[in-house]
C-alpha positions in Angstrom: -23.4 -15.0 12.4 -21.4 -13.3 15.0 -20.9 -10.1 14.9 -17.3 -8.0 16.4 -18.1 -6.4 19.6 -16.0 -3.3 18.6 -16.3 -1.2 22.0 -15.4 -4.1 23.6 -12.5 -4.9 22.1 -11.3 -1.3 22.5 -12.1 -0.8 26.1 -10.1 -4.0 26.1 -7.3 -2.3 23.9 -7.4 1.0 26.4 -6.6 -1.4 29.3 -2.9 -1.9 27.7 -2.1 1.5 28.2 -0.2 2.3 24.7 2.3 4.8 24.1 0.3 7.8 23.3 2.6 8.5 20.5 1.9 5.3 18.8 -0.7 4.4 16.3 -4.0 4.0 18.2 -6.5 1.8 15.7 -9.4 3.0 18.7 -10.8 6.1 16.6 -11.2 4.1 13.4 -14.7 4.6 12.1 -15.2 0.5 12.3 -19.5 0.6 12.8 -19.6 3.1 9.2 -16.5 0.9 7.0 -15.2 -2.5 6.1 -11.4 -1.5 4.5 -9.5 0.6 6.8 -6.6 2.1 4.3 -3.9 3.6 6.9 -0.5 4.8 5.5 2.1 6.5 7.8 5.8 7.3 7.9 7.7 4.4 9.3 8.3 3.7 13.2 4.9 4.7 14.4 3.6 1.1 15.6 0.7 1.0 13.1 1.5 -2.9 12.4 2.3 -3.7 15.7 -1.3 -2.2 17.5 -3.3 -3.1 14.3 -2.1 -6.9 15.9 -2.5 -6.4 19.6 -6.2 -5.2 18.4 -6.7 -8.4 16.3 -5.3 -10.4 19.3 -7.9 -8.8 21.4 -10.3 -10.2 19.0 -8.9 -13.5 19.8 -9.6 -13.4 23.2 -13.0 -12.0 23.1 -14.6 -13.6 20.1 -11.9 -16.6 19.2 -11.4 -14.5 15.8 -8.1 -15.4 14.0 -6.0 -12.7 12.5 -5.6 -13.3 8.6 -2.3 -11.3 8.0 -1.6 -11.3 4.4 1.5 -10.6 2.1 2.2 -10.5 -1.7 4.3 -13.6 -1.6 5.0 -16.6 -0.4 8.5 -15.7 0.3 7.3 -12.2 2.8 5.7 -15.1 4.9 8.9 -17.5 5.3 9.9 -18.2 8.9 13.3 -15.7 8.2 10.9 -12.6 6.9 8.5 -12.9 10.0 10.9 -13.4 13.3 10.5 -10.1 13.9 7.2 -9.0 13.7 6.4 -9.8 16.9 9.3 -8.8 18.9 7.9 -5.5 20.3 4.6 -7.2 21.2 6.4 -9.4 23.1 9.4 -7.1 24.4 6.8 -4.7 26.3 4.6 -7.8 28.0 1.4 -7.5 25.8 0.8 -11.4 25.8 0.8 -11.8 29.3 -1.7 -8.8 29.3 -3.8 -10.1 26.5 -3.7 -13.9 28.1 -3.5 -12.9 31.8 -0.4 -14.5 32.0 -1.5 -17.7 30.5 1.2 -17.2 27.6 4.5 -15.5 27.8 5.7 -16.0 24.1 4.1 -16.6 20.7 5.6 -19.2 17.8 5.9 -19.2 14.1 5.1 -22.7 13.0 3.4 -24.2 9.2 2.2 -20.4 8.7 0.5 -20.3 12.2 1.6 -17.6 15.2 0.7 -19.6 18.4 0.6 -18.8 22.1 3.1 -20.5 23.7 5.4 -20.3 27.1 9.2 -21.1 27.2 12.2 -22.2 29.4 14.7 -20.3 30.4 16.6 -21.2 27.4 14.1 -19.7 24.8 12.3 -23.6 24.3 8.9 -23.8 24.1 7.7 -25.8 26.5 4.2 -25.2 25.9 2.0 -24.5 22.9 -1.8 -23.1 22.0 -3.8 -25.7 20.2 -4.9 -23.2 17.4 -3.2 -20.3 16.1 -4.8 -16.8 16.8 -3.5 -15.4 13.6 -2.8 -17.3 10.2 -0.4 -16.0 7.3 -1.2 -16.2 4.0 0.0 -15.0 0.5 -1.8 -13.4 -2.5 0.3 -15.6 -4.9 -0.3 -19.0 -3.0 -4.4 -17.9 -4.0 -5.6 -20.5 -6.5 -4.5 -23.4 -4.1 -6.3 -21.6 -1.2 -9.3 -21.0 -3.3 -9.9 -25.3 -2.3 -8.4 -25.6 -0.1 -8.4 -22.8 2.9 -11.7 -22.9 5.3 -11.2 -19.5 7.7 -14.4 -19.3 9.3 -13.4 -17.5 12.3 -11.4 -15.1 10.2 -12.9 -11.8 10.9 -9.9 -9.4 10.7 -8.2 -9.0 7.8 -4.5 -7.2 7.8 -3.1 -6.8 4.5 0.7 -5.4 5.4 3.1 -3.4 3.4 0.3 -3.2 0.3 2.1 -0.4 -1.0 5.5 -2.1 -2.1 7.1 -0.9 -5.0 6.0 -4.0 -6.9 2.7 -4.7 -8.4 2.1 -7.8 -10.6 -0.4 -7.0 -13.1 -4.0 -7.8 -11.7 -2.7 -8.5 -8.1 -5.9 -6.5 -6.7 -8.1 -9.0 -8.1 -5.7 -12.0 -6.6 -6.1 -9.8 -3.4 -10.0 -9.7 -3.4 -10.2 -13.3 -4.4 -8.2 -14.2 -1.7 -10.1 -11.8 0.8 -14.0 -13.7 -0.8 -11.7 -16.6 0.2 -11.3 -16.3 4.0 -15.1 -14.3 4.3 -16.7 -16.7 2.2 -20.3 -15.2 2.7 -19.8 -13.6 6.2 -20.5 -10.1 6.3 -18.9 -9.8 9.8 -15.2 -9.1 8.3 -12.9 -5.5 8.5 -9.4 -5.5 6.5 -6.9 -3.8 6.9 -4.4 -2.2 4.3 -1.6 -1.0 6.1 1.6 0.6 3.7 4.6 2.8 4.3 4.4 5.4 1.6 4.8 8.4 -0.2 3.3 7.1 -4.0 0.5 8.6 -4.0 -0.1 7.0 -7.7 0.1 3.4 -6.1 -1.9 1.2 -8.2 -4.1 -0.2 -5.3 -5.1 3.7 -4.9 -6.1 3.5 -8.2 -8.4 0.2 -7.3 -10.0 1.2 -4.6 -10.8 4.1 -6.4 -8.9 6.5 -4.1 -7.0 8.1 -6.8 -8.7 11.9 -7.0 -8.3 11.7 -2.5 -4.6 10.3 -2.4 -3.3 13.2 -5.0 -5.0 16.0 -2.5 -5.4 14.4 0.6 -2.3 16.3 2.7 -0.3 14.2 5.4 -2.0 13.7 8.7 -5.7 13.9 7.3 -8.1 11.1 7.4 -11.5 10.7 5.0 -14.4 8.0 4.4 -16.2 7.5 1.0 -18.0 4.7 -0.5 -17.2 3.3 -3.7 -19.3 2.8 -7.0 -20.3 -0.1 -6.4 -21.2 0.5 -2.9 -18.3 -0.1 -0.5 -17.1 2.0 2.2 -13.9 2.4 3.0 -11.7 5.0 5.5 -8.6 6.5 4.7 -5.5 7.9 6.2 -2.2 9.4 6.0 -1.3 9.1 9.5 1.7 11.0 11.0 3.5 11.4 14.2 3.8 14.9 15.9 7.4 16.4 15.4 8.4 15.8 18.7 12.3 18.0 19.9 13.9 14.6 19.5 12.2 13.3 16.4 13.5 16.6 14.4 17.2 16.4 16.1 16.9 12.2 14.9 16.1 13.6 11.4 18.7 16.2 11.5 21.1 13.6 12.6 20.7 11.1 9.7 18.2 11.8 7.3 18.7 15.8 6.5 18.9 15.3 2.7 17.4 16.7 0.1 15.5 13.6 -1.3 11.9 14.1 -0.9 11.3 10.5 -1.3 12.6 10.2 2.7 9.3 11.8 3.5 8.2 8.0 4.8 11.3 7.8 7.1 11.3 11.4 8.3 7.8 12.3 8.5 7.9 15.0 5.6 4.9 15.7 3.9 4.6 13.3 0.9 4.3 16.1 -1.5 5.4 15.6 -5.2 8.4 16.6 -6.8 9.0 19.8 -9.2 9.1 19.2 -12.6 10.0 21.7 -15.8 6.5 23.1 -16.9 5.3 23.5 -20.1 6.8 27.0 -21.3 3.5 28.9 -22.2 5.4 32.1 -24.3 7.1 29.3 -26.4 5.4 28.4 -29.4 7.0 24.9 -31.0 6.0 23.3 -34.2 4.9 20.2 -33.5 5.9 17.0 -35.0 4.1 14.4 -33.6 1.0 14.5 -31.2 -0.3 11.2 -31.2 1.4 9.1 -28.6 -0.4 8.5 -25.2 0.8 7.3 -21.5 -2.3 5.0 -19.9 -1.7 4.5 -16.1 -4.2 3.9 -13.6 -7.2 5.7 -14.9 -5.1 8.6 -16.9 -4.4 9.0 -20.5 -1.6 11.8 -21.0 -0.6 13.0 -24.1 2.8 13.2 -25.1 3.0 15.8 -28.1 7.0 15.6 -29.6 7.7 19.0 -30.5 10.8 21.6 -31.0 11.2 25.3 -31.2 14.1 27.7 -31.4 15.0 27.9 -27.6 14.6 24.7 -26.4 15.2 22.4 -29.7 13.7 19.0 -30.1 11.2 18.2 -27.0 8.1 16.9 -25.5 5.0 18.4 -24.2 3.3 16.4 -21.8 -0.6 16.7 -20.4 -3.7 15.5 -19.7 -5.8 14.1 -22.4 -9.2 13.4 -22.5 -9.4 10.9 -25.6 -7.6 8.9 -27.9 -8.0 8.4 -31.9 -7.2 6.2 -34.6 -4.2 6.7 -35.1 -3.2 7.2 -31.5 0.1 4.7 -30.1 -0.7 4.4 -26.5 2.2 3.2 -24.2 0.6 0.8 -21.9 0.7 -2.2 -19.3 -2.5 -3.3 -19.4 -3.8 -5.1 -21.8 -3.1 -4.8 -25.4 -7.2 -3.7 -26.2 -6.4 -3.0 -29.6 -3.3 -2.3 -32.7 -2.8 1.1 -30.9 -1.3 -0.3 -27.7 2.3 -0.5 -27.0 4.0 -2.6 -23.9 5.6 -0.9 -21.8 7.9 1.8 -23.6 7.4 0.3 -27.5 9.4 -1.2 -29.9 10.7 1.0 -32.8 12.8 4.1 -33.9 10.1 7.1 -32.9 9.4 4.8 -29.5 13.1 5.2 -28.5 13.4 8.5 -29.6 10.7 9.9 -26.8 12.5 7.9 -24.4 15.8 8.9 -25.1 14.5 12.6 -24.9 12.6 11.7 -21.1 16.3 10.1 -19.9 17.9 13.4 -21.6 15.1 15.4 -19.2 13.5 17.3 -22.8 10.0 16.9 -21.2 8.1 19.8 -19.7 4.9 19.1 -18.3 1.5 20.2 -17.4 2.0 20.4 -13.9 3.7 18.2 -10.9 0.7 15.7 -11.2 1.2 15.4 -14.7 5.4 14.5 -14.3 4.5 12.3 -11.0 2.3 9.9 -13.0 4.7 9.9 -16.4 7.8 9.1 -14.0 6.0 6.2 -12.2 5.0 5.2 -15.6 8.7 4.7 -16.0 9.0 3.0 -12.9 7.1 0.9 -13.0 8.2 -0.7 -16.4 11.4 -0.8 -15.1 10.2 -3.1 -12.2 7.8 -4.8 -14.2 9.2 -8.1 -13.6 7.8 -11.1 -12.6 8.3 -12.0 -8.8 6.6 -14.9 -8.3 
């Protein structure tokens, strides 16, 4: 079984000569960690040298790239033109090849060397693709169908997105036992543009108690529960003269959510806390929120000065007679898709949309408004 010769490959990489103000995939820990989690702010070339590192690979070991989207439709010929354009608009193939190739092709899921005319027409194609594109949703017919034995590095691209079929991670992990079969040789790649810090896939790799701390610019290892090490960062450009006159320009808003564009740190929003001198009578205190591995408690309440309301916080436990909003699955008569069904269920709602809960703390409003979200986008995109 053939092992990646990693310091190889990146004396190979240093020989391109990257901008130094680019992502540089070089310092990743890759002899300590098989998933490499790396989420910047947009327009720092993190894709782009994560692929001119696989297609180093390539020429070294023969490895093919396995890049890998949620759908079918991410990988159509339309949705990929691009992602190759600055590879080939500053030379890299004819570095990588020594001038063998000039271009690369998109063809039945397969980027291939190739050479054209003067007209843009290949002339000349690679026998074999150096990277192949698959989707987590085309999984079941690749499960029989899909041999990868040269597929050694894995780039999982956009994970992040702000849609997340229930139980895609365990698509995802099929698909990745898949292409490594029972090759211990493999490194993936999660690449994302964020600022969720709640993303469900944080939540399955169990990076949920790093990503809420973890501030902008920082990088960490750990190792799972059940044994698998993985590296992490939040990776950020230095605010450069011109980068802070660009984001004055055009993105000098308020909206904390830009914080992937500009660069900001992805810090969570303000939310109304919890009034500790008021002292409510409460109503009802047995409706829960599950997401991810929380359970917050969602006490309807009112009091003189701010009338009817909800107090939201972090629970511990549920009971009985507990009504848990949820989209999991339904474990038991508690549970309730989504945001429920009847007349108390719309009433807690209708308070959230008339913004009558206080919370906890930020953490506590972040994870109850992508709650929200996330029913809202809960549809299925298949």
């Amino acid at each position: 079984m053939q092992t990646l010769n990693f310091q190889k490959i990146i004396s190979e990489y240093k020989k391109l000569k990257c901008p130094a103000d680019v992502y540089n995939p070089c310092k990743l820990p890759f002899d300590r960690d098989k998933y490499f989690v790396i989420c910047t702010e947009r327009s720092i070339g993190k894709t782009t040298n994560i692929l001119l590192f696989g297609m180093l690979a390539h020429k070294i070991h023969g490895t093919q790239i396995q890049y890998i989207r949620q759908t079918e439709v991410m990988i159509e010929p339309k949705n990929m033109r691009q992602l190759f354009a600055t590879i080939e608009k500053f030379d890299y193939i004819q570095k990588i090849t020594k001038n063998r190739w000039t271009s690369v092709l998109y063809y039945a899921r397969g980027w291939y060397y190739c050479n054209r005319d003067d007209n843009g027409k290949v002339i000349e194609q690679d026998e074999r693709p150096f990277m192949y594109c698959l989707a987590i949703n085309r999984n079941m017919i690749y499960k029989s169908t899909y041999s990868a034995p040269d597929g050694d590095i894995l780039i999982f691209d956009e994970f992040c997105s702000k849609f997340y079929p229930q139980d895609e991670f365990i698509d995802f992990c099929d698909l990745v036992k898949t292409i490594i079969r029972e090759r211990t040789s493999p490194i993936i790649f999660l690449l994302g543009n964020t600022i969720d810090r709640y993303h469900p896939y944080f939540s399955e790799l169990e990076l949920l108690n790093i990503t809420t701390s973890m501030p902008l610019g920082e990088h960490t290892e750990t190792i799972t529960s059940g044994g698998t090490p993985i590296y992490i960062e939040f990776a950020t450009r230095e605010k450069t003269a011109e980068k802070i006159r660009l984001n004055r320009i055009f993105f000098g808003f308020r909206n904390k959510k830009l914080g992937s564009i500009t660069g900001a740190d992805w810090s969570i929003t303000p939310v109304q806390h919890i009034d500790k001198n008021d002292d409510p009578e409460i109503i009802a205190k047995n409706f829960y929120i599950n997401i991810e591995s929380y359970l917050i408690n969602l006490e309807l309440v009112t009091s003189e000065k701010y009338g009817l309301h909800i107090l939201a916080h972090f629970a511990k436990q549920t009971y009985p007679d507990s009504h848990i909003y949820s989209l999991e699955n339904m474990l038991d008569y508690r549970y309730r898709y989504k945001l429920g069904h009847d007349k108390l269920d719309r009433l807690i709602w209708t308070l959230y949309e008339r913004k009558k809960f206080y919370y906890q703390s930020n953490n506590v409003g972040a994870l109850v408004d992508k709650f929200i979200q996330r029913c809202r986008n809960d549809k299925h995109i298949y």
